[in-house]
N, C-alpha and C positions, 0 to 999 in steps of 0.2 A: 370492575376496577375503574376509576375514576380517570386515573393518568390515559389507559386506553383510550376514552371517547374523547378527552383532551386533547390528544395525539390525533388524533381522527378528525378533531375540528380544525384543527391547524394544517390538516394535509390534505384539505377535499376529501375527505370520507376516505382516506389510504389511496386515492390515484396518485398522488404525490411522491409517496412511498416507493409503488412499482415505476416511475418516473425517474425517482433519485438512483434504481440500486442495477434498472432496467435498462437506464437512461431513454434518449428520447425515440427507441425502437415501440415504446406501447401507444403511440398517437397514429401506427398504421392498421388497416383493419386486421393485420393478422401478422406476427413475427414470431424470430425463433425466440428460443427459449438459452438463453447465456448461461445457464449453469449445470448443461449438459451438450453430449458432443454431440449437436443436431443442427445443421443449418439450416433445415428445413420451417419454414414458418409454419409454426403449429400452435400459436396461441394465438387467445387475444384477450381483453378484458369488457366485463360487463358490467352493469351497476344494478343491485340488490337494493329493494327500497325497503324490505325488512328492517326493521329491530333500529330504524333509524337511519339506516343506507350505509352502505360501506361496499368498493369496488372491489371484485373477485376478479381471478387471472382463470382460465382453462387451459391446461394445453390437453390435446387432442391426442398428442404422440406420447405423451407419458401422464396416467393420470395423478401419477401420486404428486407430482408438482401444482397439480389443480387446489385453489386455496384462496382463502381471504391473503392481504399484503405480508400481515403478520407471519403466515403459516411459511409461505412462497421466501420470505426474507430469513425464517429460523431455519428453514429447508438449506438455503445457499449456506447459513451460519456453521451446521452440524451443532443447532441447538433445539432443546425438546421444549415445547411450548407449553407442557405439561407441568417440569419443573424449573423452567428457566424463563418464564415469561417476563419477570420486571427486568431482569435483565438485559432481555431481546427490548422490551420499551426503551432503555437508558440508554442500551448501543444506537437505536433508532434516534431517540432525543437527541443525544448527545451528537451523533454524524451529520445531522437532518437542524443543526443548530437551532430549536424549537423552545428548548426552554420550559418546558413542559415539566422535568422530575428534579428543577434547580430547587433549592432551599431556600432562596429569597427570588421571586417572579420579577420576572422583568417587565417592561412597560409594553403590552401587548393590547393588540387590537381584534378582537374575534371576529373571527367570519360570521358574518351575517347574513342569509341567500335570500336576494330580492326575486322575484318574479320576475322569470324570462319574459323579457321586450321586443315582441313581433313585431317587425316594420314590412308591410309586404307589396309595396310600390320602389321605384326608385331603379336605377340600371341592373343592381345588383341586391337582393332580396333577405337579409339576415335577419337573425334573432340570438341576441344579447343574452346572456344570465350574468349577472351581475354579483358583485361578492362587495364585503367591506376590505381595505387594503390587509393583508398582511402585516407581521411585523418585520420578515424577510423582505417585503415589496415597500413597506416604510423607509426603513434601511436604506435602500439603493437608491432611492429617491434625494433622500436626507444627504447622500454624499456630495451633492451639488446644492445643500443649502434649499431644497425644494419641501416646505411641509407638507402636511396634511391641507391645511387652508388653503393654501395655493393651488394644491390640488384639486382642492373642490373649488374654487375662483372660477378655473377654466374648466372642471367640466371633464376632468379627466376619473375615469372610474376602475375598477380590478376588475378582469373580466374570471370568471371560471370555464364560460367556452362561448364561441362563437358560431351560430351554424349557419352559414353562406345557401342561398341560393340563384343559381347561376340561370339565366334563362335559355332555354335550352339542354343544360347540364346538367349533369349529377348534382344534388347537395353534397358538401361537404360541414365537416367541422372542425375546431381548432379546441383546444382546450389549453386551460393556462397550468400551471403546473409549480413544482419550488423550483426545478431547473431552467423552465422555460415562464416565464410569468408572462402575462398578457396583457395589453391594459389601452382602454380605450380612449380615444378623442373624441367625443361627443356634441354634434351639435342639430340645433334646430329642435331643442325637447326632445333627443333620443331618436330622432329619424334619419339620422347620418350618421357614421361612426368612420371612424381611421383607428386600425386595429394598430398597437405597436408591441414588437415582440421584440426586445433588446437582446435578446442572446440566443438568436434562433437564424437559422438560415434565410427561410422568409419573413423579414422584417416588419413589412406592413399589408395591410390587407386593407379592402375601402367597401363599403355596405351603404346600402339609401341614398338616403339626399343631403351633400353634403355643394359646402358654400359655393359656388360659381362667378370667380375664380375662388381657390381654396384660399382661405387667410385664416390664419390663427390666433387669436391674441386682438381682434382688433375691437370684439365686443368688450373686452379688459380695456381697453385703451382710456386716459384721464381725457377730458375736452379739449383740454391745452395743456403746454407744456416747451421746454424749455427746446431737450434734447428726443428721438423716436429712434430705435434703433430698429433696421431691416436686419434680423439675423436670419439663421437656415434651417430651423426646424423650431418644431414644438418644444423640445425638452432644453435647449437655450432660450428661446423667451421664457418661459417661467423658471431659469434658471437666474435669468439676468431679471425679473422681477421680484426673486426672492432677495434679491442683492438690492432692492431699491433705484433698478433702471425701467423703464419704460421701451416695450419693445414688442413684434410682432414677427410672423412668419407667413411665406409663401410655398406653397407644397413643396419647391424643390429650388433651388440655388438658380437653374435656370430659367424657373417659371420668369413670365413675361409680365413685367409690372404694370396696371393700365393707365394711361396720363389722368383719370378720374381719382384713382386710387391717390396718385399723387401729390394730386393738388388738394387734396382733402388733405393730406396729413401736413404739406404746407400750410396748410391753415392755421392750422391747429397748435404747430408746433416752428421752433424758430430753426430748428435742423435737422435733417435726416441721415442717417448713417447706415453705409450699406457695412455689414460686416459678418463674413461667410465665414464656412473653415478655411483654416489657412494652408491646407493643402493647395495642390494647383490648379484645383477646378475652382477650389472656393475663391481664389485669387482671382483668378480669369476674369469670372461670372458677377465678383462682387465690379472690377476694373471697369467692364462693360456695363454696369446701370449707372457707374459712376459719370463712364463718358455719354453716355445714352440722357443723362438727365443734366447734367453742367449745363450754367446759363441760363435756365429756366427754375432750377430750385436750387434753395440752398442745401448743397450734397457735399458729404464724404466717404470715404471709403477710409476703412478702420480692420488692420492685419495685426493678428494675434503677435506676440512677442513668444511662438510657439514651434516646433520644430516643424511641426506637419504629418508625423508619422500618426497611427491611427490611434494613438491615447494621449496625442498633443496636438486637436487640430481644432476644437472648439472653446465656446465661454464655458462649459461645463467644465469640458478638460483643465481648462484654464480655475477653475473655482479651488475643483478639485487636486490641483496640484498645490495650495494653501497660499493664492494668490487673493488679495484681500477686498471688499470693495471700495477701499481706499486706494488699492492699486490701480484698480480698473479707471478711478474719478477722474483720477492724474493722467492715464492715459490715454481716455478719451479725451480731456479738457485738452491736454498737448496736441493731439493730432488734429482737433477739427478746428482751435483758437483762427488759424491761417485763413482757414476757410470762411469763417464768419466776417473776419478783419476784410478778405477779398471781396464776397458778396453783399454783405448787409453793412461792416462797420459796428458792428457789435463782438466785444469780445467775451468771451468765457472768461478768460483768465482775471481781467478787471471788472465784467459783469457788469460792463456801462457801453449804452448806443454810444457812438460819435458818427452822429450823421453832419 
């Protein structure tokens, strides 16, 4: 049946499946089983390269729960796979938002699986598999005005899993999933990665050789330019590039800017704007490169018109709330005009030197 291997391409070969109905208890080597009264960890799942590959569950304590996704998911249902199978598809499609048994298709991107990328120097030793984006991972992206282009711009890719190795350590592995997606920051041709997992407990994970100090955004950066914005992570610079700003990041809000760093972008550009979340660390942290660099560049510091709580504290948040980037023009141009006037004599607002 057609819909089946559809359904199977859109979910990592059914790990997605046991992921979505599982939740995220199948990324341990062994858990219990939710649909019977067992706390004891008695499963785990393996991948079958059979018939095209598709992930099977075991459990140990009961085998009849032993099954491809399909079987294990019509088991929890009290449906026969026998004669209710399109059915078990459409409840799976249908929950699993796939898209897969609609009558008119929606704009979807297939997985494509590139060839796992050994990197086996560097602090930390990993190897990448690689996927084409989702139309779930498109989606969530798109929410902040972030394409596909952009995406590939900088270099960020869908991971399907990631296996770490630690020196001294166990390996470990992370796989991406439709609840927990994964998706990487990639630099140096694939010899560094900054893993980012947005809806997961461990957020990031860091493999090879990655930039020293980390900076994001700065190989995107145009020669020249008017305005640079210092924001605080990856998924705000290219969110504030999708928007038509100019902007970069440093691994974390309090990394340490270096006066090289700086004066290159003073070069380059006629202002710099420090602009964090606007909780109170981002506040702090943006306050201090503001006083840290006054007098010597032309600096500002630029606070969201945002609450601060954790789904109002960035430019993303800020996009995403249907603020415009005609919004944003006006209130950057309003907050740094002072500053330009103070240090150079050059205004934003009139767009004329008066020296």
């Amino acid at each position: 049946m057609q819909e089946r291997e559809r359904i199977l391409d859109r979910t990592n070969r059914g790990y997605d499946i046991f992921t979505h109905y599982i939740k995220k208890d199948v990324q341990r080597k062994m858990f219990a089983n939710p649909f019977r009264a067992d706390s004891s960890p008695s499963c785990r799942l393996y991948y079958n390269q059979k018939n095209g590959g598709i992930w099977f569950m075991v459990d140990y304590g009961a085998s009849e729960w032993s099954g491809d996704c399909f079987s294990v998911v019509a088991k929890s249902m009290h449906m026969n796979t026998s004669t209710e199978f399109r059915e078990l598809l459409k409840t799976i499609d249908k929950e699993m938002d796939l898209h897969v048994m609609d009558d008119e298709p929606v704009n979807y991107h297939p997985i494509k699986k590139v060839s796992p990328q050994a990197v086996d120097e560097g602090p930390v030793a990993f190897k990448a598999n690689y996927q084409a984006f989702k139309a779930g991972e498109i989606r969530y992206w798109q929410r902040y005005g972030i394409t596909p282009e952009i995406l590939a711009k900088y270099e960020v890719k869908s991971l399907f899993s990631c296996k770490f190795f630690p020196k001294g350590k166990e390996p470990y592995t992370y796989h991406g999933s439709y609840m927990e997606p994964m998706y990487g920051y990639t630099f140096n041709s694939g010899s560094g990665i900054k893993v980012y997992r947005p809806f997961s407990k461990t957020r990031f994970l860091y493999g090879g050789h990655l930039p020293k100090p980390y900076v994001f955004g700065w190989k995107q950066l145009p020669a020249s330019g008017d305005v640079v914005i210092i924001t605080g992570g990856e998924k705000d610079t290219m969110t504030l590039a999708a928007h038509g700003f100019t902007a970069l990041a440093f691994n974390s809000e309090s990394a340490k800017i270096s006066e090289e760093h700086m004066k290159e972008l003073s070069e380059r550009f006629h202002h710099i704007v420090f602009m964090y979340d606007c909780d109170e660390t981002g506040k702090r942290e943006s306050a201090a490169r503001l006083e840290e660099f006054t007098g010597r560049f032309h600096v500002s510091q630029l606070v969201l018109p945002l609450s601060g709580s954790k789904r109002e504290k960035d430019i993303s948040d800020y996009f995403h709330l249907g603020y415009t980037s005609e919004n944003f023009q006006q209130l950057l141009q309003k907050n740094i005009s002072i500053n330009y006037d103070k240090f150079t004599g050059y205004s934003l607002l009139s767009g004329r030197h008066e020296y």
